[in-house]
Structures are given as C-alpha cells and as structure tokens.
C-alpha positions, 0 to 999 in steps of 0.5 A: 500500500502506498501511503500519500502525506499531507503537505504542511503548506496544504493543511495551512491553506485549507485552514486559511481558506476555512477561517476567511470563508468564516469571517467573510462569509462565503454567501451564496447569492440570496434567491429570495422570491419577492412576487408572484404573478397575480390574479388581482390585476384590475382593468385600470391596472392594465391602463397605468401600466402602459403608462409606466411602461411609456414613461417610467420615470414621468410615472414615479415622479407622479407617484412622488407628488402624490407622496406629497401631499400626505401630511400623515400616516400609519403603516406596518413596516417591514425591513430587513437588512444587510448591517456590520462591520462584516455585512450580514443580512440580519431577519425580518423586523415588523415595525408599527409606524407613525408619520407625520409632516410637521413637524417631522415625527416619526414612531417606531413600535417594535411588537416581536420579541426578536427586536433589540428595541421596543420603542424610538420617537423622534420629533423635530425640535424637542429633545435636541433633535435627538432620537428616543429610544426604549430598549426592549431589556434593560441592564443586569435584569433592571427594567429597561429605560429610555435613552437618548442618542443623536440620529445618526448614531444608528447609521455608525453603530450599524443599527440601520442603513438610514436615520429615521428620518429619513424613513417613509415612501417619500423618502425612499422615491427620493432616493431612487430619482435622485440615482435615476438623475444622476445617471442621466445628468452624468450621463453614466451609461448602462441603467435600464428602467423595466416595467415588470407587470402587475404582481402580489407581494409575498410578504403583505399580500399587496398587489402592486406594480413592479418597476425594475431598475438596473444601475450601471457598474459605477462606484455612484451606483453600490446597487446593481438592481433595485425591485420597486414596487408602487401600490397598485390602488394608493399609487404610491410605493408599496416597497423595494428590495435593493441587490448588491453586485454580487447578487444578494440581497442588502435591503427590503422595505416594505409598507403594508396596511398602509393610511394615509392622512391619518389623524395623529396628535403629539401623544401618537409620538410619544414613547409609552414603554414598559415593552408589551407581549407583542400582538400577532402579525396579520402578514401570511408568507405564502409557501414557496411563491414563484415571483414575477417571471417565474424565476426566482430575484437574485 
C-alpha cells in the first residue's frame, strides 16, 4: 500500500481558506422570491401600466407628488437588512409606524420579541433633535429605560442603513430619482428602467406594480438592481428590495396596511414603554411563491 502525506503548506491553506470563508462569509447569492404573478390585476391596472411602461420615470415622479401631499400616516413596516462591520443580512423586523409632516415625527413600535428595541420617537425640535429610544431589556435584569442618542448614531453603530428620518415612501422615491438623475445628468451609461407587470407581494399580500431598475457598474451606483414596487390602488410605493453586485440581497422595505392622512396628535409620538407581549402579525408568507417571471430575484 502506498501511503500519500499531507503537505504542511496544504493543511495551512485549507485552514486559511476555512477561517476567511468564516469571517467573510462565503454567501451564496440570496434567491429570495419577492412576487408572484397575480390574479388581482384590475382593468385600470392594465391602463397605468402602459403608462409606466411609456414613461417610467414621468410615472414615479407622479407617484412622488402624490407622496406629497400626505401630511400623515400609519403603516406596518417591514425591513430587513444587510448591517456590520462584516455585512450580514440580519431577519425580518415588523415595525408599527407613525408619520407625520410637521413637524417631522416619526414612531417606531417594535411588537416581536426578536427586536433589540421596543420603542424610538423622534420629533423635530424637542429633545435636541435627538432620537428616543426604549430598549426592549434593560441592564443586569433592571427594567429597561429610555435613552437618548443623536440620529445618526444608528447609521455608525450599524443599527440601520438610514436615520429615521429619513424613513417613509417619500423618502425612499427620493432616493431612487435622485440615482435615476444622476445617471442621466452624468450621463453614466448602462441603467435600464423595466416595467415588470402587475404582481402580489409575498410578504403583505399587496398587489402592486413592479418597476425594475438596473444601475450601471459605477462606484455612484453600490446597487446593481433595485425591485420597486408602487401600490397598485394608493399609487404610491408599496416597497423595494435593493441587490448588491454580487447578487444578494442588502435591503427590503416594505409598507403594508398602509393610511394615509391619518389623524395623529403629539401623544401618537410619544414613547409609552414598559415593552408589551407583542400582538400577532396579520402578514401570511405564502409557501414557496414563484415571483414575477417565474424565476426566482437574485
């Protein structure tokens, strides 16, 4: 029998390769399906759909004003994110959020357990403009109490990929045209503006339009495609999800249950604590759900 050693060299490498693909991850490309075709699609869906697909972006700046004109809202607030210093994609939170214009007043209720915080306000002008925030457990088994903490803390402590203030549909189709004009204005070539069709989305079930964008390979562009998705009856957005170059999936923001106007007063954003057994989720993933095309987004 002829017996073959093992070079040292080739264990080293084996257990170099090993310690980086622990510390960096080693991810495969995340296949999350985000939609399914629909059998909700309406007549007047068919007709803004050619709109969309005429002029997309005279669309969504329709949608923007539209964004505008909401002086206040209500919404279940999904997020999922890619967050720290070695970026890892963290789980789904559910978030019962309060909006209001002016001034800029945001709450966060947290209801599931899996969150780190049950509760964050902010209000414009109080507070030092600081963001409030009750965490779901306090130190060494003491009731939790609430804290203070500039807003741009949860961007350097990797507690988020934007401040609260910048949080809302608004916001987020800023964001969006902003990266559609810079391209444009810089005329950075290769970004491709796709109307996707009408679909249902996984999460909260909202049947909206999906509006595809593939960002050039540029460094102004850290996504390579962006899935957004206008609600199909509030023609407003009912979410997005943005990929990475590689494939995966950075971030998810989804608004469900959503009401515009709603009448809000100064106590609506105010932090009530201690935290409570969270309420149930009305939000049903459907098994298995093949998105829009019939491929899974990667």
């Amino acid at each position: 029998m002829i017996r073959r050693s093992i070079a040292p060299t080739g264990i080293l490498s084996g257990v170099l390769s090993a310690v980086l693909a622990m510390v960096v991850g080693c991810e495969q490309p995340v296949k999350t399906p985000t939609t399914k075709p629909t059998e909700s699609a309406k007549p007047n869906h068919d007709r803004i759909g050619d709109v969309i697909r005429r002029d997309p972006v005279g669309y969504l700046e329709s949608c923007l004003d539209r964004c505008k004109k909401i002086d206040a809202f209500t919404t279940t607030f999904y997020r999922r994110e890619r967050l720290g210093i070695v970026p890892a994609l963290r789980p789904v939170e559910r978030i019962l959020a309060k909006w209001r214009r002016s001034p800029l007043s945001i709450k966060f209720d947290l209801p599931d357990d899996t969150s780190e915080y049950a509760e964050s306000a902010y209000v414009e002008g109080q507070n030092d403009n600081k963001l409030k925030v009750l965490p779901r457990h306090g130190l060494l088994g003491l009731p939790p109490t609430v804290g203070s903490f500039p807003v741009s803390w949860s961007l350097l402590f990797h507690k988020a990929k934007n401040p609260i203030t910048d949080f809302g549909p608004q916001r987020m189709l800023e964001r969006t045209l902003y990266k559609i004009g810079l391209a444009r204005k810089e005329k950075i070539p290769g970004q491709i503006i796709e109307y996707k069709g009408v679909v249902e989305l996984q999460i909260t079930g909202q049947v909206a339009h999906h509006i595809q964008i593939t960002n050039p390979n540029h460094r102004d562009f850290p996504h390579a495609k962006q899935n957004l998705y206008i609600d199909a009856e509030l023609q407003i957005p009912a979410g997005s999800y943005l990929w990475t170059k590689d494939g995966l999936l950075d971030a998810m923001y989804l608004y469900a249950d959503m009401k515009p106007n709603a009448q809000l007063t100064d106590a609506d954003f105010t932090i009530k604590g201690p935290p409570k057994k969270a309420p149930p989720s009305k939000a049903k993933p459907k098994a298995s759900p093949k998105p829009a095309g019939g491929k899974p987004e990667a």
